[in-house]
Legacy VTK file of the C-alpha trace (Angstrom):
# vtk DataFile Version 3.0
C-alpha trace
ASCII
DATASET POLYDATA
POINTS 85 float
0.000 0.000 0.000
1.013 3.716 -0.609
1.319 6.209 1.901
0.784 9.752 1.056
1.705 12.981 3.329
-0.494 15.837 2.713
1.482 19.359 3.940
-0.229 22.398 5.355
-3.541 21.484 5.610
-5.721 23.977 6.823
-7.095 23.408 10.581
-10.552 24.284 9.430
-10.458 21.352 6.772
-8.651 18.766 9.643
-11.478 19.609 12.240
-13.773 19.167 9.277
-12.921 15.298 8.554
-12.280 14.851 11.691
-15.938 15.915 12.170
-16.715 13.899 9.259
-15.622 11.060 10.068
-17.169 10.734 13.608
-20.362 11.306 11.724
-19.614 8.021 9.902
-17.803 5.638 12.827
-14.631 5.844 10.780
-11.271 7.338 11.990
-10.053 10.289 10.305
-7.677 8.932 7.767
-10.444 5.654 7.117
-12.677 8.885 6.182
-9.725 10.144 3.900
-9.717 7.571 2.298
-13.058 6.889 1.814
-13.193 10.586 0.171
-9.868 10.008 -1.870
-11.148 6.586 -3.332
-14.843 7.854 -4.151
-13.244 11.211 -6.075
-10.788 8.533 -7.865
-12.932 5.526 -8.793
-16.657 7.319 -9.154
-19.182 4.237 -8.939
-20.351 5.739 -12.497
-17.644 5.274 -14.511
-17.430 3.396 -17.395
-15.911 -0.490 -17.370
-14.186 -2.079 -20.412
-15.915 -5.245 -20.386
-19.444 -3.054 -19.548
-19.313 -1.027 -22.122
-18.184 -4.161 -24.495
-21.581 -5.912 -23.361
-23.687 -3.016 -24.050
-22.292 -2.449 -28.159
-22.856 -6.149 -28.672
-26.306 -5.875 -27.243
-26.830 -2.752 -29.131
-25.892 -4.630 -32.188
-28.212 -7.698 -31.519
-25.882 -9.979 -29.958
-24.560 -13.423 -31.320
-26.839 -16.116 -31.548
-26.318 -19.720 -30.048
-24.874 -20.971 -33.528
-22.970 -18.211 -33.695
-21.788 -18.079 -30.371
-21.125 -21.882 -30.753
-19.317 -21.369 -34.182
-16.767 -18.859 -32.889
-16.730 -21.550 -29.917
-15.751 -24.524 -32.361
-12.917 -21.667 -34.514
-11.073 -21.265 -31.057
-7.256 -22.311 -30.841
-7.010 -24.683 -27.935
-3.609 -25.321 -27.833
-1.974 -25.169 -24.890
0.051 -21.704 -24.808
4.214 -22.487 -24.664
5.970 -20.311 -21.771
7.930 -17.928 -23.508
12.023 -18.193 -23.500
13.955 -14.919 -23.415
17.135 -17.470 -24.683
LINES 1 86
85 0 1 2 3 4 5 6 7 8 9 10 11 12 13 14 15 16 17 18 19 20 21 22 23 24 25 26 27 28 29 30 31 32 33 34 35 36 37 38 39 40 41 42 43 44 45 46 47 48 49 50 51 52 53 54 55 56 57 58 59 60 61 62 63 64 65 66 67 68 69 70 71 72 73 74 75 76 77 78 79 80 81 82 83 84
């Protein structure tokens, strides 16, 4: 895990979380983080493999043959670790 130092914070904006943070049963740098993770990772961003699902549905999907096709055209041989020799 990383550990960051933040320098001259205001005492208004420390009593504040601190505040904060009783108001929610966490300790003050829980409630940190709490705040520094929700402004990083926003519940409404987008996800690769989200946004993949919604063009295929948008453009009707694969049917079970299809889906069963591509299924049949897939290389299964096992993958060789690679050698840097």
């Amino acid at each position: 895990m990383a550990t960051v130092t933040v320098r001259n914070l205001p005492d208004e904006v420390h009593r504040a979380l601190r505040v904060r943070a009783a108001q929610h049963g966490r300790s003050t740098e829980a409630e940190i983080r709490e705040i520094l993770e929700a402004a990083a990772r926003p519940p409404e961003r987008v996800r690769l493999g989200s946004l993949l699902v919604s063009i295929a549905r948008e453009a009707g999907g694969l049917t079970d043959a299809e889906a069963e096709h591509f299924n049949q055209l897939r290389d299964r041989t096992p993958a060789e670790p690679m050698s840097f020799e």
